[in-house]
N, C-alpha and C positions, 0 to 999 in steps of 0.2 A: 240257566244257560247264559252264559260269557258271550254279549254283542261284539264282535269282531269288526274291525274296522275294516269301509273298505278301501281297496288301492286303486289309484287311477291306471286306467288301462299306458300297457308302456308297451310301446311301437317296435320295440329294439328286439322286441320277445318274438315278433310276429316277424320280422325279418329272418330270421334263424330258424325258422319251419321250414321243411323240404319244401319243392315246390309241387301244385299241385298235378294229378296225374290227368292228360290229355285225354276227351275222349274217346280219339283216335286210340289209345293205347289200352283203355279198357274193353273195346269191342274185338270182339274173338278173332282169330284170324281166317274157320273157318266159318266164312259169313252164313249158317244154316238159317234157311226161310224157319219162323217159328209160328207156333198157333196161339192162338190166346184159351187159358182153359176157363171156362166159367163156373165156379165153386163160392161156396157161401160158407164161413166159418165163424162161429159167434166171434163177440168184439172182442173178449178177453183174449182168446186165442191170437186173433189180428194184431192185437196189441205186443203181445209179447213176443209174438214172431218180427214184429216190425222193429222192436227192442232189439233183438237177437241180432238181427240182421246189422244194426248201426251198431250193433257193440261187435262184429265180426269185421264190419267195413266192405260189406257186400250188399246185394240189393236184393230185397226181399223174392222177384224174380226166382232169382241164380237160389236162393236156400230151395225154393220148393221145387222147382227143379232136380235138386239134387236130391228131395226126399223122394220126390216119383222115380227116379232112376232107382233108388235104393228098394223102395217098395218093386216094383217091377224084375228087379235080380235074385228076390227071392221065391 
């Protein structure tokens, strides 16, 4: 395996990034009171739900959420 060299971080790169989203702008609009559910899922599982979620750009929350709505309409 071929050692790559590394680059010094360049500033100019991170100016050119959208800007980040408010968190006013990511909380729903309609504010529903929520509950907390208490559930225990081995670690593996935890882990790669939590993967999923950052590779989606959503927060692990809102995914199971959406799985209980989905389980629920069937």
């Amino acid at each position: 395996m071929a050692a790559t060299k590394r680059v010094p971080l360049d500033f100019k790169t991170i100016e050119t990034l959208p800007p980040p989203v408010s968190s006013a702008a990511a909380v729903p609009s309609d504010k529903e009171e929520r509950q907390q559910v208490g559930a225990r899922v081995k670690t593996t599982i935890y882990r790669q739900l939590k993967a999923r979620a950052a590779m989606e750009g959503v927060k692990v929350q809102d995914l199971v959420e959406q799985a209980i709505i989905g389980f629920l309409k069937v």
